[in-house]
N, C-alpha and C positions, 0 to 999 in steps of 0.2 A: 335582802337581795342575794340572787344568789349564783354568782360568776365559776364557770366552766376551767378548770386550770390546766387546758389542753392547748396546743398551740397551733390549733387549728380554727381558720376565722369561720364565721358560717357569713354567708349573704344575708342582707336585711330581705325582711319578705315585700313584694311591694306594696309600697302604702304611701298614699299620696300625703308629700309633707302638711300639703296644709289643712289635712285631716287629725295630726299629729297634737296631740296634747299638751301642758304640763306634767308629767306621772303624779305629781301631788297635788296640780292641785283639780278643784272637782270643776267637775264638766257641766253639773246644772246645779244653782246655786246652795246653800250652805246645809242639805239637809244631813243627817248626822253619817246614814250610808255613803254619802260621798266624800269625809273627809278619811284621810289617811294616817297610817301611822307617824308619819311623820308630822302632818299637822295637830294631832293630837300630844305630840312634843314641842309644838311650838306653842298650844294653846296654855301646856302643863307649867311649861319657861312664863309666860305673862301671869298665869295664876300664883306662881312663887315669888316673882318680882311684885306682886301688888301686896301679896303675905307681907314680904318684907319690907313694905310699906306701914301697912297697918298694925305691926306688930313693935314698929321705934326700930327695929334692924337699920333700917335704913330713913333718914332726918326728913321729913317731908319737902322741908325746904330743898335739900340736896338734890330728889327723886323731881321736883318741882322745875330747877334746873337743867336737870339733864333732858328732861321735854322738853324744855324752852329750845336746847341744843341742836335736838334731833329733830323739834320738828319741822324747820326746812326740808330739811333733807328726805323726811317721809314724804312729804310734798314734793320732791323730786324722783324719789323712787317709786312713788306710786304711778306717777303722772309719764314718766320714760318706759314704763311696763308698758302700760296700756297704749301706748302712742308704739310698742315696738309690736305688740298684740297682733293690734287692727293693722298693721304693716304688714305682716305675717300674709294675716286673712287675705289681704288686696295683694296679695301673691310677690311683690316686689322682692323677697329674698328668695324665693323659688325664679323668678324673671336674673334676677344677679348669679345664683349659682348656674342656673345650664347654659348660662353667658359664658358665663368664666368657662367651663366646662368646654363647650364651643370652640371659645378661643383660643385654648391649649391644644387643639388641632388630635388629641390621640397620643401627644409625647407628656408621658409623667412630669419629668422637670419643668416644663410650663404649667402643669396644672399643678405640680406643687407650690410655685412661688405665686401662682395667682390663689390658691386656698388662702395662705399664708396673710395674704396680703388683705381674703377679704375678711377672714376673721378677724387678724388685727384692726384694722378698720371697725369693725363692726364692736370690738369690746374698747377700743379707744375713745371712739366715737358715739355709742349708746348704750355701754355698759358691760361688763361681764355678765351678767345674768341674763341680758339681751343675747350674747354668746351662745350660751347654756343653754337656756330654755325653748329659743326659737331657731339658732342656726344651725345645730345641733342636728335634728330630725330633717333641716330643706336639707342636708349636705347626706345623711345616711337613706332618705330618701333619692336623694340622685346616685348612690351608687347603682342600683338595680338596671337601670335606663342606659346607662353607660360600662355598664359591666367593671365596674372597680371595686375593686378590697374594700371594706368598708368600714376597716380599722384605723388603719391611716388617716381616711375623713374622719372618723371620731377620735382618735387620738387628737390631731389638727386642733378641732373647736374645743376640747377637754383644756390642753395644756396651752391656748392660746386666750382663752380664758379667764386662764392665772396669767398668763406671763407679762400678755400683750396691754394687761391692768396698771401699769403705772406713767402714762402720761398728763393725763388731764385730770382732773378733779371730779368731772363727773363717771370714767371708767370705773371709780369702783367706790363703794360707801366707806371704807378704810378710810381713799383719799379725800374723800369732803372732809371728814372729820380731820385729817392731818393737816390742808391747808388751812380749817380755819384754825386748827392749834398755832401753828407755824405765821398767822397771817398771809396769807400768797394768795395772791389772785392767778386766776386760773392764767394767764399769758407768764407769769412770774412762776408757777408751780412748773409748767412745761419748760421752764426755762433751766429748772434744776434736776428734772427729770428727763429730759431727753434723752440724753447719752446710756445713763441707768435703762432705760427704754429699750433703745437700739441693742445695745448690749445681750438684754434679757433675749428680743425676740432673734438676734442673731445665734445664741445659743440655744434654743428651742429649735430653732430649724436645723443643725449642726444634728440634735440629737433625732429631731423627726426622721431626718433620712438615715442614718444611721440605720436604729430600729424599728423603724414603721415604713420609709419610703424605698428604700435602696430596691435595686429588681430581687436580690434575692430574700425579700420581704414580701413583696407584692406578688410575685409569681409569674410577673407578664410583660414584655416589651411595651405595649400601648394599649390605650383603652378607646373604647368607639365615642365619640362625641354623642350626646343626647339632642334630639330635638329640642328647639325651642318651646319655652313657655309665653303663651301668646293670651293676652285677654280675649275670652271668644265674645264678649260683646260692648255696647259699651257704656253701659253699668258697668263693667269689671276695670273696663279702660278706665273711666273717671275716676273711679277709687285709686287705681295703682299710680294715677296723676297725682293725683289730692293727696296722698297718705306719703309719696315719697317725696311730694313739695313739704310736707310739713317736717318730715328729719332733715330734708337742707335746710329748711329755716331752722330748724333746731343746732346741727351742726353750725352752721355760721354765725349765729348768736354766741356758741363755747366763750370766743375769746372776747367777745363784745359784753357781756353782761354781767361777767366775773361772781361773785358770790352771788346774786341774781339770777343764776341759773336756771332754779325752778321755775323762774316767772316762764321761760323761755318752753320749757318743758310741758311746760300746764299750758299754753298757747298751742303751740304743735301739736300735742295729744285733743285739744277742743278742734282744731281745724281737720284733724281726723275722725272724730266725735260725730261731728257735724256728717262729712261727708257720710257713715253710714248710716246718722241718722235720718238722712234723705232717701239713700240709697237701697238701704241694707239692713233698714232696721233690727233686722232679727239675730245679725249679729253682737246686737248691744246687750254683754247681759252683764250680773253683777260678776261670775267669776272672772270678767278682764281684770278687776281690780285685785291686784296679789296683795291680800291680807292675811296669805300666810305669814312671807316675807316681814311686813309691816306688824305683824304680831310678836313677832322674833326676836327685830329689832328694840322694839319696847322693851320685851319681856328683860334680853338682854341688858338693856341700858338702865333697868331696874336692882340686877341680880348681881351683874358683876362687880359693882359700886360695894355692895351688901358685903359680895365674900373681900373685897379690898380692905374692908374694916374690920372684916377678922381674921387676917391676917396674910392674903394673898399678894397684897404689895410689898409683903417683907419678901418672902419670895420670890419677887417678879425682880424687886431691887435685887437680890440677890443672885439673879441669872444676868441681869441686865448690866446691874452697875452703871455708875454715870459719871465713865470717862467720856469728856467730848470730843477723843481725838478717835485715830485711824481706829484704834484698837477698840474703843468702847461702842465704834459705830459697828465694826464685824461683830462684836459678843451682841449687838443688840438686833441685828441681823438673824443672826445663828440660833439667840431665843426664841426669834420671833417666828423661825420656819419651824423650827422643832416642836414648839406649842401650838401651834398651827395643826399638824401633824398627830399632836396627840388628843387634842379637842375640836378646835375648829377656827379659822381664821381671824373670823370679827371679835370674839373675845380675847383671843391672843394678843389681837392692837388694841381695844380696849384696856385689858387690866397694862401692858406694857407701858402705854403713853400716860398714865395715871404716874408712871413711876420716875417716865425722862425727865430731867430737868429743865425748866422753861428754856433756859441759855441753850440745849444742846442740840439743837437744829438738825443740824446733821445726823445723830445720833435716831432721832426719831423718824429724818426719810428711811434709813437703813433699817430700822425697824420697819417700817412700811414696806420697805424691798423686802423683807422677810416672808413678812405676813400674805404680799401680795403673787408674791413669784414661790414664795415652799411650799405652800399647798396643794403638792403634784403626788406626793406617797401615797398616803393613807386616801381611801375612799370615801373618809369623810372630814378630809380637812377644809374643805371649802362648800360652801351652798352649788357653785357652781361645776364644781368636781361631780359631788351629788347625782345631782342632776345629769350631767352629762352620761354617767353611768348606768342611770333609771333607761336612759332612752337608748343606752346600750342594749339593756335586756330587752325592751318592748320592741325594740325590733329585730329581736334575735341575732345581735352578732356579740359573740363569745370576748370576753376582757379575759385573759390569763392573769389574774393576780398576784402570781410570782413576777410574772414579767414588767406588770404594772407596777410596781414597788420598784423593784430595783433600776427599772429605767427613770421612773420617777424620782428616784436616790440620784442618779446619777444628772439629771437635769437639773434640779434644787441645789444640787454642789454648786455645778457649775455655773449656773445663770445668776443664785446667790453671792457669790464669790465676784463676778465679773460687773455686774450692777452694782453691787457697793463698790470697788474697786472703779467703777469708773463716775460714782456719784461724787466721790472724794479727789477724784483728779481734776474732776471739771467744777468742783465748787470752791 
């Protein structure tokens, strides 16, 4: 990748969101031209992880377990893609953003708090990588229609992405794995997380306008509101029915189905299955399913176990430590964003949580606030940072990467600091 260190934004060129790709992943199924570098890193992560399988690195039984672990959860992150996909396609996040857009009348401060509002929503509610990959491009695609900066909207879905990821269990793959360490049902995880929540996303927006929203950020008193986005027939009608019934059913199942979730998940993406397999067939193809993603994970859940046995949980103990009180939950916090930051998020809470101690509860969300709110620095602390960056470049608007770091520094302080500080006063 390769980011512009100017501090001048450019406009995205228009390109209709729901034209808009994944940047990795391929557009017609698995031939070898269409995978990317970065999939080629995820495929190299599952080839070292299976090494270390058939080599005794890692005890078969051990590698045998941690599938048993994950594989719920691939069954929910598989099945929440594809269900946010075919969402996409049936236009209902392009229908929600020129809404919102709309409804902010032209005045910035309402169409900031309604972005705010619908990206948190949208990675609360179907994931950060739902964020990343799909809302990402409707929102830098409606800048052009509406004549607004288009940094702000991608800063917006970048750092809400991370931040807006710690309520529910199913916002981000961290937290499946932390509640079921912890035991918490998803009503009982919301219940120790909320505030840590609030917290995060009230300092995200604090820092948005600061450096990305203020007027003399943006350049302009008001922006023109966009036309609606309207099904022009209705084939398009019944999809956008059908695809955005099946995520309220998904969303109101969250608190009803508690570790169950995937079933909820796998339900809602078949009722949208269906509808294009009536409709639409030809948007059914094999790349909905992200097996990059789902390759990553394994690979990872294979590799990191490997290097813990040689030696990386002395390490991780020894950044971490396991005090249970105020102080062991900030150090385990403050590892968790900074290793974030140096490799990437999901092995950060991986090798970390290997090291909390069962009793330390606490200690381990604060880890989780690390892992899920610090990876705003570096460009590749997160899948979903990644990502948001790829779709930076492909539609031409300029990230300054001094600027992205240090405000990034300066968010990760503060939303780290204030989310643990407020997980610990309310638990």
């Amino acid at each position: 990748m390769s980011y512009v260190p100017d501090h001048v934004d450019s406009a995205p060129r228009p390109t209709s969101s729901t034209d808009a790709a994944a940047p990795d992943r391929p557009r017609k199924g698995l031939g070898l031209r269409n995978i990317s570098v970065l999939d080629w890193v995820r495929l190299g992560l599952l080839a070292a992880g299976l090494l270390c399988v058939l080599t005794g690195l890692l005890p078969r039984d051990e590698a045998a377990e941690n599938m048993r672990r994950i594989g719920p959860l691939l069954l929910f992150l598989g099945s929440v893609i594809v269900l946010a996909e075919l969402t996409r396609q049936a236009k209902v996040f392009d229908v929600i953003a020129h809404r919102l857009a709309i409804l902010g009348r032209g005045n910035y401060l309402a169409l900031f708090a309604l972005c705010v509002l619908f990206a948190s929503a949208t990675t609360i509610l179907l994931n950060l990588d739902t964020t990343a990959v799909l809302l990402t491009p409707v929102m830098l695609a409606l800048a052009a229609p509406a004549r607004i900066p288009p940094l702000p909207l991608a800063m917006t879905t970048l750092w809400l992405a991370n931040t807006a990821s710690l309520l529910l269990p199913v916002s981000n793959l961290t937290n499946l794995l932390a509640a079921d360490r912890v035991a918490l049902h998803a009503t009982e995880f919301a219940a120790r997380m909320w505030a840590p929540q609030l917290v995060s996303i009230a300092a995200t927006m604090l820092c948005l306008w600061i450096w990305f929203w203020r007027r003399g950020r943006r350049g302009s008193d008001r922006y023109m509101p966009p036309e609606p986005v309207r099904p022009r027939d209705a084939k398009e009608r019944a999809l956008l029915y059908a695809t955005a019934g099946a995520c309220l059913l998904f969303i109101v199942a969250i608190p009803i189905l508690g570790e169950s979730i995937g079933i909820a998940a796998v339900v809602a993406a078949a009722i949208a299955v269906t509808a294009f397999a009536l409709l639409d067939r030809s948007a059914l193809r094999f790349s909905l399913i992200p097996w990059q993603l789902l390759v990553f994970v394994v690979g990872l859940f294979l590799v990191v176990p490997t290097l813990s046995r040689l030696g990386l949980s002395d390490v991780m103990h020894a950044l971490i430590g396991d005090d249970a009180g105020a102080a062991g939950a900030f150090r385990a916090a403050a590892a968790g964003a900074a290793l974030s930051n140096v490799a990437n998020n999901l092995p950060a809470y991986t090798a970390g949580e290997a090291v909390v101690p069962p009793g330390n509860g606490d200690q381990l969300l604060a880890l989780l606030i690390g892992t899920n709110v610090g990876p705003v620095v570096a460009p590749w602390a997160s899948l979903a940072t990644l990502l948001c960056l790829e779709f930076c470049r492909t539609h031409g608007v300029r990230v300054p990467m001094t600027r992205f770091v240090l405000t990034g520094l300066g968010l990760a302080l503060l939303a780290n600091t204030g989310a643990v500080a407020a997980l610990l006063i309310t638990g």
